[in-house]
Each structure stands twice: as C-alpha cells, then as structure tokens.
NUSE-503705 format. One record per atom (N, C-alpha, C): atom name; z, x, y. Coordinates in steps of 0.1 Angstrom, whole numbers. Layout:
 name    c3    c1    c2
   CA     Z     X     Y
...
END
This chain:
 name    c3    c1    c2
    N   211   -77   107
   CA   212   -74   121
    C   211   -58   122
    N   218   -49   114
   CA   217   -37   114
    C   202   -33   115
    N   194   -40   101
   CA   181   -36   101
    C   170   -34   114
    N   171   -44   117
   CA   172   -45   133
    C   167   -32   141
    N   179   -26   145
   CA   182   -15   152
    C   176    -8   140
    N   179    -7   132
   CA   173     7   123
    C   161    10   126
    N   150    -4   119
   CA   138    -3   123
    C   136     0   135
    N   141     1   149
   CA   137    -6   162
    C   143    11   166
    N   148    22   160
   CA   153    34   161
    C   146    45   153
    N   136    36   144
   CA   128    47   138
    C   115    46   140
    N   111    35   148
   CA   100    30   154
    C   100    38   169
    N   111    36   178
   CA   109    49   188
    C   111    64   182
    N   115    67   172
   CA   115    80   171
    C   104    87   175
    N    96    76   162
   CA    84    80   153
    C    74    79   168
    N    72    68   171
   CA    59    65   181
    C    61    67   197
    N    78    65   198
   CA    81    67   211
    C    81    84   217
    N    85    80   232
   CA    89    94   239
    C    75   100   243
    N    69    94   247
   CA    52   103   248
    C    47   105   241
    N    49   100   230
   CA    39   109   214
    C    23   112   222
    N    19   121   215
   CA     5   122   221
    C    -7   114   216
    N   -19   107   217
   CA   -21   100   209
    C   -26   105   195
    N   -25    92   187
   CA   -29    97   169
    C   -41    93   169
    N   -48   108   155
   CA   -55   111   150
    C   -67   100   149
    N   -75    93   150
   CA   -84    85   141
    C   -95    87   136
    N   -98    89   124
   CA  -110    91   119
    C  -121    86   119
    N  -122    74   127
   CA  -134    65   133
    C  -137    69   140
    N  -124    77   153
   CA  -133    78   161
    C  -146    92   158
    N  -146   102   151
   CA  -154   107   153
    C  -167   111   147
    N  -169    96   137
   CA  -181    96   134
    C  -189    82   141
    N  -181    77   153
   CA  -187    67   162
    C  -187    55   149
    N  -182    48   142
   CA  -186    42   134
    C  -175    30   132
    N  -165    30   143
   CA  -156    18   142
    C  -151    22   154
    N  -140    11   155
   CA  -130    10   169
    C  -116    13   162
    N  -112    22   170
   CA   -96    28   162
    C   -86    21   171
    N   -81    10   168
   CA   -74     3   173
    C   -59     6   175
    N   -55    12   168
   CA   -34    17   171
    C   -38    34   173
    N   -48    39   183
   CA   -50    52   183
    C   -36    57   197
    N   -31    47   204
   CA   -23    51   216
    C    -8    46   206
    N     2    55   208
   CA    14    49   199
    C    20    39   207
    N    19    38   220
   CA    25    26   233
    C    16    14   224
    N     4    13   221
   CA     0     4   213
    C     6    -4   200
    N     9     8   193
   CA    20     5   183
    C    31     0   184
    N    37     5   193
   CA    53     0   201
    C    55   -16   203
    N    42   -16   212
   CA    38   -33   219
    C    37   -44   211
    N    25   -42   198
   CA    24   -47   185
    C    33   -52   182
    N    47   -46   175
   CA    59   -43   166
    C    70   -51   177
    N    64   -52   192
   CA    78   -58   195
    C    93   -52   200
    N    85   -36   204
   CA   101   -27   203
    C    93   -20   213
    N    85   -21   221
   CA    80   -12   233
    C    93   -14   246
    N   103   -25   244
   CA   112   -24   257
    C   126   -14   249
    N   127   -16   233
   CA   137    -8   230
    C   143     4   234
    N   155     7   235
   CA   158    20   239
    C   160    24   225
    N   161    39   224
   CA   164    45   214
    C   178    50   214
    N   183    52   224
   CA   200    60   227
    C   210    45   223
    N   203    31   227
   CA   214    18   226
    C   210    17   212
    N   202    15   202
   CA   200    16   191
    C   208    25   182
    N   208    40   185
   CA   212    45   180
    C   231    43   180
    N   237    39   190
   CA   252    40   195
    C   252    27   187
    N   245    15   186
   CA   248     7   178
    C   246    10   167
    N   241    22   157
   CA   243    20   147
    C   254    26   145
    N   257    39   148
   CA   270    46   150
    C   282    38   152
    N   282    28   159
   CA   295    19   160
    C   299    13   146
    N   285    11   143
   CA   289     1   128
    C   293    10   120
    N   288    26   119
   CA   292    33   106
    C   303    35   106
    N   313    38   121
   CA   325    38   126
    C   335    27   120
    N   330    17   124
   CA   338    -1   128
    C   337     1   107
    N   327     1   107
   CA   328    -2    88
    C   334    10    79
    N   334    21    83
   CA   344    32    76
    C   359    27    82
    N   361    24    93
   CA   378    22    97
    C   384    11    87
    N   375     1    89
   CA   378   -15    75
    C   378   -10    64
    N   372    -3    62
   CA   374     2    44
    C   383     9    43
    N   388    22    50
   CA   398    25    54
    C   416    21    52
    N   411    10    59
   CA   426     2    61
    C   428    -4    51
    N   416   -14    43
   CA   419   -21    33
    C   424   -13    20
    N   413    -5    23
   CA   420     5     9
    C   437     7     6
    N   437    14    25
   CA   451    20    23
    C   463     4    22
    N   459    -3    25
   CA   468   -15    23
    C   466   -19     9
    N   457   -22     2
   CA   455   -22   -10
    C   467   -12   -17
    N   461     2   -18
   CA   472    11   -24
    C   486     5   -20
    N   490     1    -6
   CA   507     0    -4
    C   510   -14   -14
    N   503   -26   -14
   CA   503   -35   -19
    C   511   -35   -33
    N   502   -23   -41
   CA   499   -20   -56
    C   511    -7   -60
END
C-alpha cells in the first residue's frame, strides 16, 4: 500500500507540474513516432494523471510518523517489561 503512494509521488514529481515536453530522438530525424514525448501522456499511461502529489506525500509522512511512534512505544515497553 505504501508502494502505492511512493510510486504515484515520484511519478508526479518526475513528469508532473508542467514538465515541459521530453526530448525524442525520432523526432528529429523524421523516422518514427515518439510516442510518451508529452509527460501528461506518461501520467495517463501509468494511471496517476488524477494523483495529487501533496495527498501522497502527507500519506507517506503519516506512515513514517504512525510507524516511528509503534516502534517507539514498543521498544520503550519492551525495556520496562525486562
């Protein structure tokens, strides 16, 4: 589930926010069709063109949060336990 958001956080980083479009080397010897030349193309592909990047990001942050506090507590109960 994390992975998720990760991919779907590094997918807008990378291609989102207006990227300008990418480079293709087909196009300029006329000799193919450059098909993922728009990054919104790429987005749409992959399935993450509606993702936000700010709710992605806050969910991963919650988990690094939520999962440092459990380790945390267990530890420290662990040590009182022992």
């Amino acid at each position: 589930m994390r992975c998720r958001y990760a991919f779907e956080g590094m997918l807008q980083a990378i291609y989102g926010f207006d990227r300008e479009p990418l480079h293709c080397a087909h196009a300029a010897d006329n000799s193919g069709l450059c098909l993922f030349s728009e990054p919104e193309d790429v987005l749409r592909e992959l399935d993450v063109d509606k993702a936000h990047f700010c709710v992605d990001f806050a969910i991963l942050c919650s988990f690094f949060v939520v999962l440092r506090a459990g380790t945390y507590l267990v530890l420290r109960w662990r040590v009182k336990v022992h």
